[in-house]
N, CA, C and O atoms as CSV, one atom per row, in Angstrom:
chain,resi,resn,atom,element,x,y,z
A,1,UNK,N,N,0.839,-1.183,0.000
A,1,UNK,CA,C,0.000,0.000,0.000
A,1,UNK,C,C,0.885,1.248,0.000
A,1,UNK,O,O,1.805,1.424,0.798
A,2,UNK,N,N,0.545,2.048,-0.910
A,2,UNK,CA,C,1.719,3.560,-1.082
A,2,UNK,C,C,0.489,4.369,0.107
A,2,UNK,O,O,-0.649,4.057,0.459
A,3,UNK,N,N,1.335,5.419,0.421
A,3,UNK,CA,C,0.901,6.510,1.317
A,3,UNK,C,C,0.938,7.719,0.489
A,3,UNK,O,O,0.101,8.600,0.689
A,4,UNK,N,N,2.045,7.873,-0.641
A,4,UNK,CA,C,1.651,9.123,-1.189
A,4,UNK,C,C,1.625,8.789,-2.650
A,4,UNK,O,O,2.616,8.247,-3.139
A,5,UNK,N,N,0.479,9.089,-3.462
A,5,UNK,CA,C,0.273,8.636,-4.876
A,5,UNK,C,C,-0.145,10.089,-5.881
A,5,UNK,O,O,-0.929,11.025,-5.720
A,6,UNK,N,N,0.490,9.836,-6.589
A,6,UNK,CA,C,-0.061,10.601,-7.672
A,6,UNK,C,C,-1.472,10.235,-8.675
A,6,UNK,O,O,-1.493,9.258,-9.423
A,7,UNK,N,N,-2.678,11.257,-8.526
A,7,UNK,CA,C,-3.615,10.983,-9.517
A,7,UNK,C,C,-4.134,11.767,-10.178
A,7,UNK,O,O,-4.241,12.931,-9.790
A,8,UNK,N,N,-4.638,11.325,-11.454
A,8,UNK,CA,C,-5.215,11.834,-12.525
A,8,UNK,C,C,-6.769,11.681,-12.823
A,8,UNK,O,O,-7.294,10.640,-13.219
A,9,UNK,N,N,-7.450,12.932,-12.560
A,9,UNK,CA,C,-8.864,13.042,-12.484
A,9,UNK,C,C,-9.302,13.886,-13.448
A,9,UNK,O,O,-8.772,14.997,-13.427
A,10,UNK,N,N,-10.253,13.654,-14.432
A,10,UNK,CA,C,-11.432,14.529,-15.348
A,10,UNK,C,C,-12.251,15.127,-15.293
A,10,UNK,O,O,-13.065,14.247,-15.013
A,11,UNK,N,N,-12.963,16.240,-15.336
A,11,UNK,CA,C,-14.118,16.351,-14.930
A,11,UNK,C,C,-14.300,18.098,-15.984
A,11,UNK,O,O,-13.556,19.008,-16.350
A,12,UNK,N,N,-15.854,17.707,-16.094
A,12,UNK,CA,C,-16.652,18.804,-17.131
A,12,UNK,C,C,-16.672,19.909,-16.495
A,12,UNK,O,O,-17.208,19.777,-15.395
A,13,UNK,N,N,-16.189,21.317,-16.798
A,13,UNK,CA,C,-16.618,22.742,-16.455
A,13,UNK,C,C,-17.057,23.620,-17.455
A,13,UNK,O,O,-17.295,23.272,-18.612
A,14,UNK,N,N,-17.178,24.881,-16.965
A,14,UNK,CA,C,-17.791,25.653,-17.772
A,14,UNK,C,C,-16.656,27.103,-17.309
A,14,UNK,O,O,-16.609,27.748,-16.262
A,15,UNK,N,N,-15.865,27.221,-18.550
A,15,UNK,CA,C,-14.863,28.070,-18.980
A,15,UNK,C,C,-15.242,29.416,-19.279
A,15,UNK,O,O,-16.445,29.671,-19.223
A,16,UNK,N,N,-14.581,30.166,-19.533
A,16,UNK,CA,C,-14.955,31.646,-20.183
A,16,UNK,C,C,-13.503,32.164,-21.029
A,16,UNK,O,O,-12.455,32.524,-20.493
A,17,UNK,N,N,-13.790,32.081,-22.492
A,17,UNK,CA,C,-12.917,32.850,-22.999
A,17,UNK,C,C,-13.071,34.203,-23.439
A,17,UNK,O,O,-14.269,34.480,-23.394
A,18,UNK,N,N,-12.299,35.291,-23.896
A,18,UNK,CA,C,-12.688,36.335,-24.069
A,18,UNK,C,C,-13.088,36.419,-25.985
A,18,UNK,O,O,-13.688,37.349,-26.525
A,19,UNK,N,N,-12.529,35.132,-26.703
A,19,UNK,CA,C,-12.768,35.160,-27.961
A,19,UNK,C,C,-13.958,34.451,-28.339
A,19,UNK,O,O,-14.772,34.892,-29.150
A,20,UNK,N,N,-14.093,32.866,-27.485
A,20,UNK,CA,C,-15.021,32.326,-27.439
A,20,UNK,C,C,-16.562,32.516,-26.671
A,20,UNK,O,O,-17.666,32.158,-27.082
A,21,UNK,N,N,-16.240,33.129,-25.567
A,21,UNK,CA,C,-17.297,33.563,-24.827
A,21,UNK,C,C,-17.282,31.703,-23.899
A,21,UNK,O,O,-16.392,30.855,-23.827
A,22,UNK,N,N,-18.797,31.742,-23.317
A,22,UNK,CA,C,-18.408,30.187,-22.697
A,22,UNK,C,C,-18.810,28.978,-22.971
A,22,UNK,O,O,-19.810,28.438,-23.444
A,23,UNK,N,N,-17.268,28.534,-22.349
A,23,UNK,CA,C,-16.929,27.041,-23.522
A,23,UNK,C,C,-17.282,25.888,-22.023
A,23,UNK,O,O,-16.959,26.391,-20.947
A,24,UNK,N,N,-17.709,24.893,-21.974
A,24,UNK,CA,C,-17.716,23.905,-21.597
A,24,UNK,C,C,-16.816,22.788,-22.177
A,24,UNK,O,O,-16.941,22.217,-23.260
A,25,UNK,N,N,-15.935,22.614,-21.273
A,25,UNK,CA,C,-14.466,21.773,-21.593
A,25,UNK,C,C,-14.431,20.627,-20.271
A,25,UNK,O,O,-15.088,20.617,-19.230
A,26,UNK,N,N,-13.074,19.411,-20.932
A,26,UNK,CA,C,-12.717,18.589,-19.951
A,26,UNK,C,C,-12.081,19.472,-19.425
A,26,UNK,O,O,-11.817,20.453,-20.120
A,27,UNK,N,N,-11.608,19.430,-17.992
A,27,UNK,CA,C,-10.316,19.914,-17.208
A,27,UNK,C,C,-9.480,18.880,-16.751
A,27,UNK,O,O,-10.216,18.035,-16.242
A,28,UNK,N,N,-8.319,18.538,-16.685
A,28,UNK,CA,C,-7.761,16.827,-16.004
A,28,UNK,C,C,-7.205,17.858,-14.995
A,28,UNK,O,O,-6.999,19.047,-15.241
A,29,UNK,N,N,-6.960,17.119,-13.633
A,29,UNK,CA,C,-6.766,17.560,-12.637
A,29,UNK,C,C,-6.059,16.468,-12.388
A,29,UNK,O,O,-6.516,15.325,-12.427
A,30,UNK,N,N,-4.418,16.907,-12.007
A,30,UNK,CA,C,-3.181,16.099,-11.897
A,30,UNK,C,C,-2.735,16.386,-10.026
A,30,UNK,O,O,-2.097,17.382,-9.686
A,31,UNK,N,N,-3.251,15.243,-8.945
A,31,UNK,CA,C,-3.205,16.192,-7.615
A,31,UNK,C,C,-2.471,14.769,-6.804
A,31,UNK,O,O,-2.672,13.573,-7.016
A,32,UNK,N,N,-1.668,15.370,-5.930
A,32,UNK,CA,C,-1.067,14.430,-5.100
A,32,UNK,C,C,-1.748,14.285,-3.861
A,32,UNK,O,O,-2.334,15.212,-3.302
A,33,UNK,N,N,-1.632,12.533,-3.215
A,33,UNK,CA,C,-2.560,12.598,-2.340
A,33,UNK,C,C,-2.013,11.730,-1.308
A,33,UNK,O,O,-1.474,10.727,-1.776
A,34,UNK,N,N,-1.998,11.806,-0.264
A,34,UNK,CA,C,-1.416,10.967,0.973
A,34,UNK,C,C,-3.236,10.567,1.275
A,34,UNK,O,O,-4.170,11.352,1.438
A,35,UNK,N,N,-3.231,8.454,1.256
A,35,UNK,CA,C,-4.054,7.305,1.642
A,35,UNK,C,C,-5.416,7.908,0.962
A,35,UNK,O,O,-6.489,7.688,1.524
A,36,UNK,N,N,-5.378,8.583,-0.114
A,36,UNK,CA,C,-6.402,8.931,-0.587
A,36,UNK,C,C,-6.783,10.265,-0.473
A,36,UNK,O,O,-7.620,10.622,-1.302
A,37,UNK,N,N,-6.417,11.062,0.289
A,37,UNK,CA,C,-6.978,12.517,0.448
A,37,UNK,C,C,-6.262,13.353,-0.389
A,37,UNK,O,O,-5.102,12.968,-0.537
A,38,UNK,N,N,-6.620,14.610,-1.135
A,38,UNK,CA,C,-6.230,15.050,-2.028
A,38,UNK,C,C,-5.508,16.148,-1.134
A,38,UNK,O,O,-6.007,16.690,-0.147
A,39,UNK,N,N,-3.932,16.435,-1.789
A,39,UNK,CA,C,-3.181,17.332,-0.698
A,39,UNK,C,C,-2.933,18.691,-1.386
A,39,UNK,O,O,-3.134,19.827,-0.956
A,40,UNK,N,N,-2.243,18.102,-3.053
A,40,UNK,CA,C,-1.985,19.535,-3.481
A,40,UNK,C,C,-2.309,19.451,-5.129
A,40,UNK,O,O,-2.275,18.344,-5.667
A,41,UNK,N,N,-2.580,20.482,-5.803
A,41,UNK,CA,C,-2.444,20.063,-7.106
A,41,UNK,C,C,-1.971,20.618,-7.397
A,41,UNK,O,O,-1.745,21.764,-7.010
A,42,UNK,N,N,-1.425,19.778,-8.627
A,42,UNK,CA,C,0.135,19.728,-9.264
A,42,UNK,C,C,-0.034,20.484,-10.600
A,42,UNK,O,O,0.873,21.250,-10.926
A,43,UNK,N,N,-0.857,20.376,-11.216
A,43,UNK,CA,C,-0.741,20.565,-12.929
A,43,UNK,C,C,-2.928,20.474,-13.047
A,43,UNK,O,O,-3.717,19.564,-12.798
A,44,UNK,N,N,-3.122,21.942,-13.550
A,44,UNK,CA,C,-4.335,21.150,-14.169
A,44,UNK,C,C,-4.502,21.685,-16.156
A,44,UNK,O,O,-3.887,22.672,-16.560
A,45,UNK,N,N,-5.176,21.048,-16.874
A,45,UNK,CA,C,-5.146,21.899,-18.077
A,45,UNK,C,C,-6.154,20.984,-18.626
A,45,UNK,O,O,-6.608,19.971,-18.095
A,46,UNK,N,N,-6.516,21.642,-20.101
A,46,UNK,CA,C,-7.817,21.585,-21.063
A,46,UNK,C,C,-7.275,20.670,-21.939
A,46,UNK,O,O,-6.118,20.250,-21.947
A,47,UNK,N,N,-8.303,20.353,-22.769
A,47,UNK,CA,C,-7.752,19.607,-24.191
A,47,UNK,C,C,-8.530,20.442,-25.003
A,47,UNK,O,O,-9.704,20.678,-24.720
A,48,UNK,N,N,-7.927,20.946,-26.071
A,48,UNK,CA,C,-8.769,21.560,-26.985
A,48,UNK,C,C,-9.645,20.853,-28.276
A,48,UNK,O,O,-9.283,19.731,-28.630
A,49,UNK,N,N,-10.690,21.442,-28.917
A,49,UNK,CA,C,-10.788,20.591,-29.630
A,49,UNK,C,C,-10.378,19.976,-30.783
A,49,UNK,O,O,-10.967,19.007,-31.262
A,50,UNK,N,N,-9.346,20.512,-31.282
A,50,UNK,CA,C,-8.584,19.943,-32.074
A,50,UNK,C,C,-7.871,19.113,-31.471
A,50,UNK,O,O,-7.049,18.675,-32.276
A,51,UNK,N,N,-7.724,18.578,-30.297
A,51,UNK,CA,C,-6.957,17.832,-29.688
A,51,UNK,C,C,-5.587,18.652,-28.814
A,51,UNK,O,O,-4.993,17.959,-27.987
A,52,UNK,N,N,-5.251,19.702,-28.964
A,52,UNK,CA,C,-4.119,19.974,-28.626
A,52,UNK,C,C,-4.546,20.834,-26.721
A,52,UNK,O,O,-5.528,21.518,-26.430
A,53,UNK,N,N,-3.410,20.427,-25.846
A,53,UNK,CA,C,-3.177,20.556,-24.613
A,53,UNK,C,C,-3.116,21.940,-24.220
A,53,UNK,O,O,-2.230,22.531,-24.839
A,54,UNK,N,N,-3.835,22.762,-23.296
A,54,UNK,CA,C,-3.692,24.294,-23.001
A,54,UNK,C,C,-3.301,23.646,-21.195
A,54,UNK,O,O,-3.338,22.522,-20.695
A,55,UNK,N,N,-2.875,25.283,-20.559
A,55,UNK,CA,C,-2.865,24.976,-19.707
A,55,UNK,C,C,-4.355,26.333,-19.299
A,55,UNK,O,O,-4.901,27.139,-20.053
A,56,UNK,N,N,-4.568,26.051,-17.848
A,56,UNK,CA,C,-6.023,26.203,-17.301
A,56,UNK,C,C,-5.697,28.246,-17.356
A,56,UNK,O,O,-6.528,29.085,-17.705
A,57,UNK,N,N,-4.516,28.461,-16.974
A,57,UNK,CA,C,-4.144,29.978,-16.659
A,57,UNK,C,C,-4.891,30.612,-17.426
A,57,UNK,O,O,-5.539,31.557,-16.974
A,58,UNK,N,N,-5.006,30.165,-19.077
A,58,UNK,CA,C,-5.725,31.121,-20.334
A,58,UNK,C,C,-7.031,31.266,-20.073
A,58,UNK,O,O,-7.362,32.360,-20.529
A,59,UNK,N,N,-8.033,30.674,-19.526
A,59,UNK,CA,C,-9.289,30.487,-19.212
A,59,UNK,C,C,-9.770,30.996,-17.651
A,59,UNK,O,O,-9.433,30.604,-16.534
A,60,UNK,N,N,-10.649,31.976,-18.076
A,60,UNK,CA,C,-11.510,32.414,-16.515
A,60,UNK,C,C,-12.313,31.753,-16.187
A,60,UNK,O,O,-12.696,30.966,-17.052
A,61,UNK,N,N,-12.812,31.701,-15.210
A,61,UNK,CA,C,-13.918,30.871,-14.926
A,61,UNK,C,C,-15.304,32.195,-14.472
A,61,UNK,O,O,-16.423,31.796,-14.150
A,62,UNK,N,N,-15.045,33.380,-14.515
A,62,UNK,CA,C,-15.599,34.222,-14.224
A,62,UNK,C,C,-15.608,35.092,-15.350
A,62,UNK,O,O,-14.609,35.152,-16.067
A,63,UNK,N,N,-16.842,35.922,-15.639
A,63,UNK,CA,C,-16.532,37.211,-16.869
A,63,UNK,C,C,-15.447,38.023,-15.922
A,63,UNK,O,O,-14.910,39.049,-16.338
């Protein structure tokens, strides 16, 4: 049994760009966790739809 693991989680939001206006995207959420509890996160970012990787900084979640 590990005590500190790295995981990788998905989940649907609702974005705001200033070109697009708002986008509903995956977000993966990359977070380290001691016996399961989530401690810090590490990395989160989008997939666009062309396929290519953003990171989350470009996107508000607020106007």
């Amino acid at each position: 049994m590990k005590l500190i693991t790295v995981e990788r989680k998905t989940k649907k939001e609702k974005r705001y760009a200033k070109k697009m206006g708002i986008l509903y995207t995956n977000v993966t959420y990359i977070r380290k966790t001691v016996l399961g509890l989530p401690i810090k996160t590490l990395h989160k970012y989008r997939e666009t739809y062309y396929g290519k990787t953003k990171d989350c900084h470009k996107c508000i979640l607020t106007r």
